[in-house]
GUFI-511553 format. One record per atom (N, C-alpha, C): residue number from 1; residue in one letter; atom name; x, y, z. Coordinates in steps of 0.1 Angstrom, whole numbers, padded with zeros to 4 digits. Atoms other than C-alpha are relative to their C-alpha. Layout:
pt n->NUM, res->A, atom->CA, xx->X, yy->Y, zz->Z
...
//
This chain:
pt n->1, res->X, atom->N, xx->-0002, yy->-0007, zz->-0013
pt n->1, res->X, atom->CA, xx->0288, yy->-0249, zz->-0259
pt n->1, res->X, atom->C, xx->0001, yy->-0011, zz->0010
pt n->2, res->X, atom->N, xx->0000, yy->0009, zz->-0006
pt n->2, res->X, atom->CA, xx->0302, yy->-0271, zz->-0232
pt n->2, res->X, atom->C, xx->-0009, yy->0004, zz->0014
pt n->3, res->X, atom->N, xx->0007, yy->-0002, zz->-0013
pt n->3, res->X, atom->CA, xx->0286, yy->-0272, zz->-0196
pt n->3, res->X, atom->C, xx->0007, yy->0012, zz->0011
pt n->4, res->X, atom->N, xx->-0005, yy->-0010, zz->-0013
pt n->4, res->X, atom->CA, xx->0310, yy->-0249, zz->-0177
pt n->4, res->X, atom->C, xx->-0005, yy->0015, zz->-0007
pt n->5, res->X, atom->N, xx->0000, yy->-0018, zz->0008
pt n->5, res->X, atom->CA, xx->0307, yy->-0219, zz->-0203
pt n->5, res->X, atom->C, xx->-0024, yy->0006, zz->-0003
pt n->6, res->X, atom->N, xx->0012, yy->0002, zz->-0005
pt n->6, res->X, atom->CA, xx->0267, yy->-0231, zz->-0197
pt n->6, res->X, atom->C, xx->-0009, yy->0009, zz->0009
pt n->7, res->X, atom->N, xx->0001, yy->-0002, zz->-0015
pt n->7, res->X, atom->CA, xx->0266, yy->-0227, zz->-0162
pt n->7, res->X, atom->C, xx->0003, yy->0016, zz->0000
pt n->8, res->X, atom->N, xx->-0003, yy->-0014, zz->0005
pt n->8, res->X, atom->CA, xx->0285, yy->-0196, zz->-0165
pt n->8, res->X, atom->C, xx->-0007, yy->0010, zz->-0003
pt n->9, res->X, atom->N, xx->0010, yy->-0001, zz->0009
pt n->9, res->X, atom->CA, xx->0259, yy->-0183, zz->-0188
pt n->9, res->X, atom->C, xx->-0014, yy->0002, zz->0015
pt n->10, res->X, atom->N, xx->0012, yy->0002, zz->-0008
pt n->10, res->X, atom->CA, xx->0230, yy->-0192, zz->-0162
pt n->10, res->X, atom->C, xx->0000, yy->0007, zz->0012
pt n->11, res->X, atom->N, xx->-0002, yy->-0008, zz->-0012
pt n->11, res->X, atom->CA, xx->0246, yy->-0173, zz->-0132
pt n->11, res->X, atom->C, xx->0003, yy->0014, zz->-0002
pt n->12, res->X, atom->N, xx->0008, yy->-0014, zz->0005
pt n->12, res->X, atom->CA, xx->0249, yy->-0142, zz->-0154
pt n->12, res->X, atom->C, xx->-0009, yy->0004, zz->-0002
pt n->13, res->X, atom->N, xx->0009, yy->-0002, zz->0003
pt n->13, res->X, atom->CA, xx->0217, yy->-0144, zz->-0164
pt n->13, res->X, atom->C, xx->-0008, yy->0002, zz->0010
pt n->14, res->X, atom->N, xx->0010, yy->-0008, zz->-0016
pt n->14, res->X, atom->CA, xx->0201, yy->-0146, zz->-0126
pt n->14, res->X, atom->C, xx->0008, yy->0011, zz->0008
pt n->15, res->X, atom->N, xx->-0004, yy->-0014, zz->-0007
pt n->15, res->X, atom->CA, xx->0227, yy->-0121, zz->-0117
pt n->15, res->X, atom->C, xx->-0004, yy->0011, zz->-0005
pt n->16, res->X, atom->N, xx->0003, yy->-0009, zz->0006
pt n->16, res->X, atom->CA, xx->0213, yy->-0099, zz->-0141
pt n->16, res->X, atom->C, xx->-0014, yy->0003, zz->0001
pt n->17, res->X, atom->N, xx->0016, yy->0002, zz->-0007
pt n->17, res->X, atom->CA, xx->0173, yy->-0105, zz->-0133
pt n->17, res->X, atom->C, xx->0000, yy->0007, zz->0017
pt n->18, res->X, atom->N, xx->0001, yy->-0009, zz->-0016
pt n->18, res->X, atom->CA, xx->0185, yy->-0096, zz->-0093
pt n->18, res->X, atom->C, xx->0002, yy->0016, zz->-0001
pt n->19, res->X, atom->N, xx->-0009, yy->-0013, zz->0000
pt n->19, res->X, atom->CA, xx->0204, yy->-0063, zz->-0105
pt n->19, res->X, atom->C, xx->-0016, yy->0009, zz->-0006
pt n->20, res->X, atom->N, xx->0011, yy->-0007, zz->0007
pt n->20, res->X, atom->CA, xx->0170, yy->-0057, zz->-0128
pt n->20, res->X, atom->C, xx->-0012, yy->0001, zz->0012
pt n->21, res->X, atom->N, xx->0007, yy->-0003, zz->-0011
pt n->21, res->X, atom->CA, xx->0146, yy->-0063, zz->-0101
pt n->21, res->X, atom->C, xx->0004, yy->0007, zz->0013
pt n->22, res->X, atom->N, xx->-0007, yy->-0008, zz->-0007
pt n->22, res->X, atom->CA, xx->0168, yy->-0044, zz->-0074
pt n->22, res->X, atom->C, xx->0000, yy->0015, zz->-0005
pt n->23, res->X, atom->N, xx->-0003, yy->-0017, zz->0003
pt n->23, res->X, atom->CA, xx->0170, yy->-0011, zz->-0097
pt n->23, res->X, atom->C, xx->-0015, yy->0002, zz->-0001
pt n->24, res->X, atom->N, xx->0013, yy->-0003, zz->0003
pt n->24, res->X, atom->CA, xx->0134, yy->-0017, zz->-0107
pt n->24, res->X, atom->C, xx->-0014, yy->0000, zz->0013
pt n->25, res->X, atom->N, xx->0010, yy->0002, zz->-0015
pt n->25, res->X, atom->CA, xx->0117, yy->-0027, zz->-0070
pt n->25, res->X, atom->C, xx->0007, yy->0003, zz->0006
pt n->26, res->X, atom->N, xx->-0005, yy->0000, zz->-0012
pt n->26, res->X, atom->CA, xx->0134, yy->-0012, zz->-0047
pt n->26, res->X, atom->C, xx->-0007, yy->-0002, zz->0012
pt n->27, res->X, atom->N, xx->0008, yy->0006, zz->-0015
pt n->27, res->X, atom->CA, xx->0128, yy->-0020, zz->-0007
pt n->27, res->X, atom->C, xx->0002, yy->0010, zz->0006
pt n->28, res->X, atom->N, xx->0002, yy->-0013, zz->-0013
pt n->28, res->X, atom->CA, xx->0114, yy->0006, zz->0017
pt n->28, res->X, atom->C, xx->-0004, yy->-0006, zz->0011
pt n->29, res->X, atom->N, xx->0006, yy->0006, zz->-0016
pt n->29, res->X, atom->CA, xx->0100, yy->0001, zz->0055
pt n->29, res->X, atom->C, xx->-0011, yy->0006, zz->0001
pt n->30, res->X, atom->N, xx->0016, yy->-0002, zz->-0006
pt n->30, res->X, atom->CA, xx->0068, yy->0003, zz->0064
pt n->30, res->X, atom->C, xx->0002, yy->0009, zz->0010
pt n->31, res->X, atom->N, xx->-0007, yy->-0008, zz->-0011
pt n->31, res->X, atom->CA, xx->0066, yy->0032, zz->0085
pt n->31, res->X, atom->C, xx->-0010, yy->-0006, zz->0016
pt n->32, res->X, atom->N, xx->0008, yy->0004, zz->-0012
pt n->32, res->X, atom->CA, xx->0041, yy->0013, zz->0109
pt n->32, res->X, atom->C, xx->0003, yy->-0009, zz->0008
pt n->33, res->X, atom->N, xx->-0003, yy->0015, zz->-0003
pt n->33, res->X, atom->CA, xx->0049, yy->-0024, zz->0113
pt n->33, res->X, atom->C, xx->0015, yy->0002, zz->-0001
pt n->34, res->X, atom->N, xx->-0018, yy->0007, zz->0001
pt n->34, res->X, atom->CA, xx->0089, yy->-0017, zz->0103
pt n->34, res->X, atom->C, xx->0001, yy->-0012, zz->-0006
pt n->35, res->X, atom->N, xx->-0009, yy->0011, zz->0013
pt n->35, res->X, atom->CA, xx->0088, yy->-0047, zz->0078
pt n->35, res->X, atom->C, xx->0005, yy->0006, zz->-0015
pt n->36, res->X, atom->N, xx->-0008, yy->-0008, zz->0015
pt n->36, res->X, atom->CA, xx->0105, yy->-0043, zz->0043
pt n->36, res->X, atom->C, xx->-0007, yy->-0006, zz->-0010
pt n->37, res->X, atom->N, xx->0007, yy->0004, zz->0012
pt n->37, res->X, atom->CA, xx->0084, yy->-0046, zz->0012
pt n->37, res->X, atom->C, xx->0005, yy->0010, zz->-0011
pt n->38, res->X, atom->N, xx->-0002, yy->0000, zz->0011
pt n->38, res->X, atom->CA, xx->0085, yy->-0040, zz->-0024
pt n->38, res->X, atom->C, xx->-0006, yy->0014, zz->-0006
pt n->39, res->X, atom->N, xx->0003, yy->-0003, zz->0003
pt n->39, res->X, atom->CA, xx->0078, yy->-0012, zz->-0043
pt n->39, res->X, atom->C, xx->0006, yy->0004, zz->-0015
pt n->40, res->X, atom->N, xx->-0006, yy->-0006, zz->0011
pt n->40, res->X, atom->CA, xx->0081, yy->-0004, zz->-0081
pt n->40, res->X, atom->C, xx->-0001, yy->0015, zz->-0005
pt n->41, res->X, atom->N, xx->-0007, yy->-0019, zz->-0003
pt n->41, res->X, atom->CA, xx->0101, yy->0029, zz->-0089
pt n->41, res->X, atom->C, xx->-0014, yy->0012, zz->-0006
pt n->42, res->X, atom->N, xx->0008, yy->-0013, zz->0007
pt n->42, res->X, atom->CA, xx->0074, yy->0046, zz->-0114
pt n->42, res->X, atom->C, xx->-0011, yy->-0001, zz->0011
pt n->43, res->X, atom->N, xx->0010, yy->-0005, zz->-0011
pt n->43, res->X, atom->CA, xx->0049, yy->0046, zz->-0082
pt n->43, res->X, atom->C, xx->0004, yy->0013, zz->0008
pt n->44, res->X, atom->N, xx->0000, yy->-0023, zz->-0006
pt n->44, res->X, atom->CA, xx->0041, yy->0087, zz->-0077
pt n->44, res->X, atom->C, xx->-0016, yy->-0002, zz->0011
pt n->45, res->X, atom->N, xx->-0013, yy->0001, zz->-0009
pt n->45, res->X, atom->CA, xx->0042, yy->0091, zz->-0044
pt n->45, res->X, atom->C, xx->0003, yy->-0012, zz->0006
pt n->46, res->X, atom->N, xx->-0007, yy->0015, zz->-0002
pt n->46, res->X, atom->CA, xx->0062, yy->0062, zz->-0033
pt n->46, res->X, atom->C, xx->-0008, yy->-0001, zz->0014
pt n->47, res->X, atom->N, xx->0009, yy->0005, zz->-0012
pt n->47, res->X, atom->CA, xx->0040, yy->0041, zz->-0006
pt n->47, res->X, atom->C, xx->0007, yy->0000, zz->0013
pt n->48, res->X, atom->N, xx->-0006, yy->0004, zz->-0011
pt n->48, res->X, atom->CA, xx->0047, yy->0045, zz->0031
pt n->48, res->X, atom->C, xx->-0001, yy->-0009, zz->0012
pt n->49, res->X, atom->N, xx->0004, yy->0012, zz->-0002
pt n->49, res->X, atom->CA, xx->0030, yy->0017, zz->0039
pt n->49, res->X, atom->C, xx->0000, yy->-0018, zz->-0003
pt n->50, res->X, atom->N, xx->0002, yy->0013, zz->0006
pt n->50, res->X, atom->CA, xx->0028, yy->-0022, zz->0031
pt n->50, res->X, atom->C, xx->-0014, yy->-0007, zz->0001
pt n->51, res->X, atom->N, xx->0024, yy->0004, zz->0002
pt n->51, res->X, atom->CA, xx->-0007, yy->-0040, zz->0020
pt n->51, res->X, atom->C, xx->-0002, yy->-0007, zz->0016
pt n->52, res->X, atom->N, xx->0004, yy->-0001, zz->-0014
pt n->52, res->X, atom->CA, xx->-0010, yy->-0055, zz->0053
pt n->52, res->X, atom->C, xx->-0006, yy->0012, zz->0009
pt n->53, res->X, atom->N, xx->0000, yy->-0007, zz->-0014
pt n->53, res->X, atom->CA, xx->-0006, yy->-0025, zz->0073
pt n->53, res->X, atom->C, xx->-0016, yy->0009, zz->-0009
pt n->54, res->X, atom->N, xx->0007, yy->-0007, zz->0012
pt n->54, res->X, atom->CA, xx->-0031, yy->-0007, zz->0044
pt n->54, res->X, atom->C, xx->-0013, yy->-0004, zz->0000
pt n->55, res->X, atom->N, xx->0012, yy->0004, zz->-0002
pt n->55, res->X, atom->CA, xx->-0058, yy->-0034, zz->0047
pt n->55, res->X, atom->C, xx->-0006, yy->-0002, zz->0012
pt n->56, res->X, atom->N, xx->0007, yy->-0001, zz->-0015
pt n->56, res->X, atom->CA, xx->-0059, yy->-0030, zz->0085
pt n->56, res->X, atom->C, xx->-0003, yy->0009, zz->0002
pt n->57, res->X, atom->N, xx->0004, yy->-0015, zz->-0006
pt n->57, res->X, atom->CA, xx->-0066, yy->0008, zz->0083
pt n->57, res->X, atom->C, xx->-0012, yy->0004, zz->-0009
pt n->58, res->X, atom->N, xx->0012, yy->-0004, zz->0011
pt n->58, res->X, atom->CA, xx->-0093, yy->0004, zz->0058
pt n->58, res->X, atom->C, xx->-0013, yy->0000, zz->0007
pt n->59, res->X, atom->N, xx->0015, yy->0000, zz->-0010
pt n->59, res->X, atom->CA, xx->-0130, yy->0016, zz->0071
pt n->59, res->X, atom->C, xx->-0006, yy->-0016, zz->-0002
pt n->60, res->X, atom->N, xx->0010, yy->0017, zz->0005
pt n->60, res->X, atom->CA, xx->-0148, yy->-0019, zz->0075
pt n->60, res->X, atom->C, xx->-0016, yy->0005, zz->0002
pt n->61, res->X, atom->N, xx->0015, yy->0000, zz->0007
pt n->61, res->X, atom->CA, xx->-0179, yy->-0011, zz->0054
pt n->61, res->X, atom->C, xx->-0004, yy->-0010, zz->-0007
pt n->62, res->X, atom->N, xx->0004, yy->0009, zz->0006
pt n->62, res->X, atom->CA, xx->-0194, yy->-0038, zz->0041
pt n->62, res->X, atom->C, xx->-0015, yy->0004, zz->-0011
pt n->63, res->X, atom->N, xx->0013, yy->-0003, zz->0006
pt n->63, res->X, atom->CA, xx->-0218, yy->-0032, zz->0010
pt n->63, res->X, atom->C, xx->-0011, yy->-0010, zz->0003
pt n->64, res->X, atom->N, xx->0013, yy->0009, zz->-0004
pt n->64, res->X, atom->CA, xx->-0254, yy->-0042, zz->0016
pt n->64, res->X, atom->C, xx->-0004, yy->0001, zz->0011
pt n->65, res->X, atom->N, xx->0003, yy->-0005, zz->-0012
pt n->65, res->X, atom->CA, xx->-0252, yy->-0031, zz->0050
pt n->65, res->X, atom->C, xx->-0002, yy->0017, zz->0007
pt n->66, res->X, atom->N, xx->-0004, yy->-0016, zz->-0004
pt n->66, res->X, atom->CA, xx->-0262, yy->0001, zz->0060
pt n->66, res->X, atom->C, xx->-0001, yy->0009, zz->-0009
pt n->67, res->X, atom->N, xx->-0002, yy->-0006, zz->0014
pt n->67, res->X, atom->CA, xx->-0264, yy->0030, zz->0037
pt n->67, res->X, atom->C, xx->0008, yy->0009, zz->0003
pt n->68, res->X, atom->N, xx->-0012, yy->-0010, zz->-0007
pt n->68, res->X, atom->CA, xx->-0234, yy->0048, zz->0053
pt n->68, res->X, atom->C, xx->0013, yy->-0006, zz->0002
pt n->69, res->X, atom->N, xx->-0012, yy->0012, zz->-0006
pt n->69, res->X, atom->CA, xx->-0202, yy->0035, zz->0061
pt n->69, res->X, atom->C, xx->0002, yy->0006, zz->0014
pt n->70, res->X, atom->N, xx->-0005, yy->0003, zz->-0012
pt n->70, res->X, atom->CA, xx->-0200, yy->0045, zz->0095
pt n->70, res->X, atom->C, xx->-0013, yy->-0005, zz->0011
pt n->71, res->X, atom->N, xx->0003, yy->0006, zz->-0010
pt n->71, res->X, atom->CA, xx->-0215, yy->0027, zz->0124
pt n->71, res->X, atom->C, xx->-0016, yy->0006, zz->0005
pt n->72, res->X, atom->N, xx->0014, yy->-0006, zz->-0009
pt n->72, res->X, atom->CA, xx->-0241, yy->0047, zz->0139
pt n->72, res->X, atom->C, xx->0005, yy->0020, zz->-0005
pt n->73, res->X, atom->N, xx->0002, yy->-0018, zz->0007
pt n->73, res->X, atom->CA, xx->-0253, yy->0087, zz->0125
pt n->73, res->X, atom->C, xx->-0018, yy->0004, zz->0011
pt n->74, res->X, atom->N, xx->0007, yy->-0005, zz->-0009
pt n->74, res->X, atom->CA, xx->-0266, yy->0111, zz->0147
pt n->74, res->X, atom->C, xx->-0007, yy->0015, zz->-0005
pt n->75, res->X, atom->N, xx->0005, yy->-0011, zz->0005
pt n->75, res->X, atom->CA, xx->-0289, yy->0140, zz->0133
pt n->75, res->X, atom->C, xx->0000, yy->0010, zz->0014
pt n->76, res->X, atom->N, xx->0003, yy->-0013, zz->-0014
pt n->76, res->X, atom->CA, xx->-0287, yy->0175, zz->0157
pt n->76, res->X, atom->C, xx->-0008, yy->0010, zz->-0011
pt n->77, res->X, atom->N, xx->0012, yy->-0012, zz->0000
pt n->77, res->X, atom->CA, xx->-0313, yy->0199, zz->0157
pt n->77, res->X, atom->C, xx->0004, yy->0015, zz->-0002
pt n->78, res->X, atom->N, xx->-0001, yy->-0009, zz->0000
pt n->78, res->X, atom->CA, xx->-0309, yy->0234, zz->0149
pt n->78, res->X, atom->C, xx->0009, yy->0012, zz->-0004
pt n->79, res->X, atom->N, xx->-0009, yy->-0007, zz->0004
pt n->79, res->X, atom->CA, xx->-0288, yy->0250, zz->0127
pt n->79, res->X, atom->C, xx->0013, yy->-0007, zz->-0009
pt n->80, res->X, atom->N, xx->-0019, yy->0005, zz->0004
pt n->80, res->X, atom->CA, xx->-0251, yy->0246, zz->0111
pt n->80, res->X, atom->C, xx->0010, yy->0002, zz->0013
pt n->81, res->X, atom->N, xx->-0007, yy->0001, zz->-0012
pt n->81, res->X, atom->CA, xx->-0225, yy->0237, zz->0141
pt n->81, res->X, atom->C, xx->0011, yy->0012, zz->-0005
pt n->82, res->X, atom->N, xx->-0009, yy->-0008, zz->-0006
pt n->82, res->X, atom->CA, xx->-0205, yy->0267, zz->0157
pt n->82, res->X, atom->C, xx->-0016, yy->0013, zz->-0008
pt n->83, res->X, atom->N, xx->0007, yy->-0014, zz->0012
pt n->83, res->X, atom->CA, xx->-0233, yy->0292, zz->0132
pt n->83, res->X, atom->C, xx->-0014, yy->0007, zz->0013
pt n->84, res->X, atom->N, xx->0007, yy->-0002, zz->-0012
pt n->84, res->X, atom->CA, xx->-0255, yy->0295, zz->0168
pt n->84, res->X, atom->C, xx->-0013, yy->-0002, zz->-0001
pt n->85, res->X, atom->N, xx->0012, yy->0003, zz->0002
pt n->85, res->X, atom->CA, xx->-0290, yy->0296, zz->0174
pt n->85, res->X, atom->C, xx->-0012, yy->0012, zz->0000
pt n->86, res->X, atom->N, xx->-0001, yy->-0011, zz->0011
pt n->86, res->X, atom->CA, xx->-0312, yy->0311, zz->0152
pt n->86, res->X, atom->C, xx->-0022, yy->0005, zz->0014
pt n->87, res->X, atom->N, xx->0010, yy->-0003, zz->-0008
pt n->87, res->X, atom->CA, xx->-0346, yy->0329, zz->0175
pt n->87, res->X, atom->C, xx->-0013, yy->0004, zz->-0009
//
């Protein structure tokens, strides 16, 4: 096999890897940020996000801290809310 029929060979081979990764990853938009990332096809339902925008909306709980994940909990007195008050 000489070098041209090689070569040849090598540029069908990564045009055939872009065509596979292209049918197999397609590119969507973030519907937050508007950048374009990656997603592969068998993902049910397809993400409308990108990991960026994903790990900025995530609650920041830290285990070890707290036995709740949110910030501050407020107990009320008297009943189940809207159920009124009971004499």
């Amino acid at each position: 096999m000489d070098a041209k029929s090689l070569e040849l060979l090598r540029q069908l081979k990564t045009s055939l890897t872009a065509e596979r990764r292209d049918r197999e990853w397609p590119e969507t938009t973030c519907r937050f940020c508007k950048s374009h990332f990656r997603y592969h096809h068998s993902w049910k339902p397809v993400p409308i996000m990108c990991k960026g925008c994903r790990i900025e909306r995530k609650t920041p709980y830290k285990p070890g801290e707290g036995d709740t994940l949110y910030l501050e909990t407020q107990v009320f007195h008297g009943g189940a809310p809207g159920g009124g008050r009971r004499k």
